[in-house]
PADRENMAR-151189 format. One line per field, with one value per residue (C-alpha): residue number from 0; x, y, z; residue in three letters. Coordinates in steps of 0.02 Angstrom, whole numbers, plus 50000, padded with zeros to 5 digits. Each point is the difference from the previous one (the first is absolute). Example, Ala and Ser with C-alpha at 12.3 -4.5 7.8 and 13.67 -1.06 7.14 Angstrom:
BEGIN
lumdren = (0 1);
px = (50615 50069);
py = (49775 50172);
pz = (50390 49967);
zapa = (ALA SER);
//
This chain:
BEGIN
lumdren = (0 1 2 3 4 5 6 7 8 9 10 11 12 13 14 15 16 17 18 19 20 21 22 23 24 25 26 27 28 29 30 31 32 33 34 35 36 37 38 39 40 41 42 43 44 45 46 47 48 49 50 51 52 53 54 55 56 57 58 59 60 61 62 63 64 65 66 67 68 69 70 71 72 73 74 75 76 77 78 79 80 81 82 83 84 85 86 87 88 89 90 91 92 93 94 95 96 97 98 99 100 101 102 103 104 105 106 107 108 109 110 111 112 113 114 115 116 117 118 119 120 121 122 123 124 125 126 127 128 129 130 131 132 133 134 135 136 137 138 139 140 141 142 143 144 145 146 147 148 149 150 151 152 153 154 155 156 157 158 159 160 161 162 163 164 165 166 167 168 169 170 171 172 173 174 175 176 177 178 179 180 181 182 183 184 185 186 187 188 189 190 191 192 193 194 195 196 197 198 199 200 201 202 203 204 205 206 207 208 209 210 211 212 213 214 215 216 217 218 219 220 221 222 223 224 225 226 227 228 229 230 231 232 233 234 235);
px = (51248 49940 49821 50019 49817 49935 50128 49928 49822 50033 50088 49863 49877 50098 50033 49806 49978 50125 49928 49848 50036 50086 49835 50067 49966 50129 49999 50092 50126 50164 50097 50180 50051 50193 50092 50182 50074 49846 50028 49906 49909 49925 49944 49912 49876 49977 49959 49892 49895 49980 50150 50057 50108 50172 50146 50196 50123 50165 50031 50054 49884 49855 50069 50054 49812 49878 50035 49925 49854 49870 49866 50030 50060 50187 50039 50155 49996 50208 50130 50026 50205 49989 50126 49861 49877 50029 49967 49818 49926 49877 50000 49879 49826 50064 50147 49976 50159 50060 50081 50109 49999 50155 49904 49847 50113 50073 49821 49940 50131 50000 49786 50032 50121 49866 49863 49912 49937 50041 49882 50112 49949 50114 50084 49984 50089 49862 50080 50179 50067 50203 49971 49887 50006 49854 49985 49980 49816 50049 50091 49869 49903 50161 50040 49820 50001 50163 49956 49810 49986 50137 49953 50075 49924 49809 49995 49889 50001 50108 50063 50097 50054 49953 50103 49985 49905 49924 49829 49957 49914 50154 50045 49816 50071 50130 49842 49914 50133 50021 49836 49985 50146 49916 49851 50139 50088 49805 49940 50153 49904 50167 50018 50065 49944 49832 50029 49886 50113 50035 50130 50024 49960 50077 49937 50064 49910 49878 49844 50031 50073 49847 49904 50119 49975 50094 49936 50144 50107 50131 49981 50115 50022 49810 49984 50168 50039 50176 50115 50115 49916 50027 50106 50111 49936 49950 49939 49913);
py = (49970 50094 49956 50019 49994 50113 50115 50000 50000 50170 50077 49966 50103 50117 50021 49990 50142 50111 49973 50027 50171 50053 49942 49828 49835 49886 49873 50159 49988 49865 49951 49932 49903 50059 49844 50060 49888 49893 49807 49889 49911 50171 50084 49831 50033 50174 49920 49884 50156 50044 50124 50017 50126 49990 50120 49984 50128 49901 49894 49859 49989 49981 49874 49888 50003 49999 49816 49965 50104 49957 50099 50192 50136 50076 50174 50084 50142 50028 50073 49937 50007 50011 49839 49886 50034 49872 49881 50071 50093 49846 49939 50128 50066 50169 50097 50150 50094 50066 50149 50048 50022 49868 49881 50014 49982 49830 49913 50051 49930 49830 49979 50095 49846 49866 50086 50045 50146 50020 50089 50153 50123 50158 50024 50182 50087 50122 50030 50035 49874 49974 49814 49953 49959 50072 50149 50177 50060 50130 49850 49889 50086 50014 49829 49929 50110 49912 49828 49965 49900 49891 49848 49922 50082 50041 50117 49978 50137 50062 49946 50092 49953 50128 50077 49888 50096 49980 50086 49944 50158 50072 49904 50037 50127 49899 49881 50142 50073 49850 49976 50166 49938 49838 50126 50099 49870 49904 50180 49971 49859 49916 49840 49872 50094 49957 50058 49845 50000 50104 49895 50087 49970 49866 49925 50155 50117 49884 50063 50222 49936 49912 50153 50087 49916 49839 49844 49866 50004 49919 49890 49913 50011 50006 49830 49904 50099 50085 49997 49991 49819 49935 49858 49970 49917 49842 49916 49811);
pz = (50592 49852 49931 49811 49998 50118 49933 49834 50043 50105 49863 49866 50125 50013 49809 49992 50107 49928 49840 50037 50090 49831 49899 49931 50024 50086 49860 49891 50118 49966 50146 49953 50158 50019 50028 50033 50116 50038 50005 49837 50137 50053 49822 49979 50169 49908 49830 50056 50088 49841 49963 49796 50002 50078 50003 50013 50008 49971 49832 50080 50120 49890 49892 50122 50062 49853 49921 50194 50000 49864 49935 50019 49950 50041 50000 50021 50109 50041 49903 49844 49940 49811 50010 50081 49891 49880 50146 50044 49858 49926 50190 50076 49965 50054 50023 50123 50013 49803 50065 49870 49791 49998 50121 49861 49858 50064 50035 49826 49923 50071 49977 49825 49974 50044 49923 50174 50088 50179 50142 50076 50156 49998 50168 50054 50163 50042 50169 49912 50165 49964 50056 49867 49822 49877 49869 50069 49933 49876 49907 49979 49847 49910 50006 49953 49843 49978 50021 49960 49850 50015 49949 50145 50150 50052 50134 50126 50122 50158 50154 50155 50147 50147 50111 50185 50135 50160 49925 49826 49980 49980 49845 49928 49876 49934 49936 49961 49858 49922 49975 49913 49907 49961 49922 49907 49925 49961 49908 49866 49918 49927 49922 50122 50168 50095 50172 50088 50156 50103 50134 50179 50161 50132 50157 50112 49878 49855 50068 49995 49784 49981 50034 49899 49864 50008 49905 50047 50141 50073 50163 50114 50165 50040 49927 50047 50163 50025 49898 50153 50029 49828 49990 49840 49863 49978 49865 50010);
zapa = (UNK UNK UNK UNK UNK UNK UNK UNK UNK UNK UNK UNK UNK UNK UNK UNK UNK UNK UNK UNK UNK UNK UNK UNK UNK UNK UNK UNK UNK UNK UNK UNK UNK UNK UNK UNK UNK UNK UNK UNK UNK UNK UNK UNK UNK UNK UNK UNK UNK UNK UNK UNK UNK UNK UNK UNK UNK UNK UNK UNK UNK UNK UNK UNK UNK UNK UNK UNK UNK UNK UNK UNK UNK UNK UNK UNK UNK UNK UNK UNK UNK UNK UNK UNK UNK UNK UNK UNK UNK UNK UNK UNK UNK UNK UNK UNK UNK UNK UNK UNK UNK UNK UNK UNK UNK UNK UNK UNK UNK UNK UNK UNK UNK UNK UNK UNK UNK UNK UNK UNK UNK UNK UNK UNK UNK UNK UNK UNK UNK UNK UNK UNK UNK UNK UNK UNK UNK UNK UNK UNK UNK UNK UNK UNK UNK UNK UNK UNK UNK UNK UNK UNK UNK UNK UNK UNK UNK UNK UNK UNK UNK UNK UNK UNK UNK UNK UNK UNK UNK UNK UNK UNK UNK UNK UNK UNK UNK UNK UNK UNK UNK UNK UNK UNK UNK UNK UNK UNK UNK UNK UNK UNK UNK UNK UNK UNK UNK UNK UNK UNK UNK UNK UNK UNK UNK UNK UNK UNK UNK UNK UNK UNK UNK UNK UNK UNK UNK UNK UNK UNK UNK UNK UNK UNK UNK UNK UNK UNK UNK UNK UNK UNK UNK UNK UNK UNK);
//
């Protein structure tokens, strides 16, 4: 049986010491608690630990959860289909994964609409992997200059997904790049852009991006167990 709890308690150390080793303090570290596939009943043990910050991949999956789970905040960290985002825009605090000028376009226009301004990472392949989604690095620039200022979007920072190896060492240069990329993008100074997070790093690999550089990352299987032991979805 998984201890939601125990979990959590040995990630936060571990977060502390990583930060620390990188010359930060843990509390300028945010842990979104990746709740893809993980039963209601389950995110609630992990909320009442004290957890704020949850993350869905799928659409669907996070709406059919949040009117159940009170009091936090929902990112999404998945693909985001230009079609669903009229379903999700106004319903996060954070969307990780703009990879693309159309993708941008879309959310602007619907928080333009409503007079809002919504929180956006920009998803960026550093690896150039096939298998996942993200912009390659030399197109991320470009498409800032395009789209800071819109009145529609605040961007917020970057996010990638490493490649998955058996030594996170390996993957330590992937953090490092976007980090420098993070500093590239931060040394524009353009309306609209802030660069305050830099997302990377999950539980086969959080610790080598916080010492990279990482500020948030993105935790699941540390704190809920296996994915391979999730059971479907339940709400209550």
């Amino acid at each position: 049986m998984v201890n939601v709890s125990e979990n959590i308690t040995r990630v936060l150390e571990r977060i502390a010491a990583a930060a620390r080793r990188s010359g930060r303090r843990p509390e300028d570290i945010t842990l979104v608690a990746v709740t893809k596939t993980v039963p209601v009943e389950r995110i609630r043990e992990a909320v009442a630990c004290g957890l704020k910050d949850l993350g869905e991949n799928r659409v669907q999956e996070l709406l059919s959860k949040q009117p159940h789970i009170e009091g936090v905040n929902w990112h999404l960290i998945g693909h985001l289909q230009r079609n669903k985002v009229r379903q999700v825009w106004d319903r996060v605090c954070l969307i990780h994964s703009v990879d693309s000028l159309e993708l941008a376009r879309e959310i602007n226009k619907r928080a333009t609409a409503a007079g809002r301004r919504v929180d956006i990472l920009l998803e960026v392949n550093i690896a150039g992997e096939e298998s996942k989604f993200g912009l390659v690095p030399d197109a991320v620039i470009p498409l800032v200059r395009e789209i800071a200022g819109w009145p529609g979007l605040h961007i917020c920072g970057l996010m990638t997904v490493a490649p998955l190896v058996a030594d996170p060492e390996e993957v330590r240069p992937v953090f490092l790049r976007l980090a420098a990329l993070r500093r590239e993008v931060e040394a524009l100074r353009l309306p609209g852009v802030d660069m305050a997070y830099l997302s990377m790093g999950m539980t086969n690999d959080f610790e080598v991006a916080i010492e990279a550089g990482a500020n948030m990352v993105r935790i699941g299987s540390a704190i809920f167990g296996s994915r391979d032991y999730q059971t479907k979805v339940e709400v209550h």
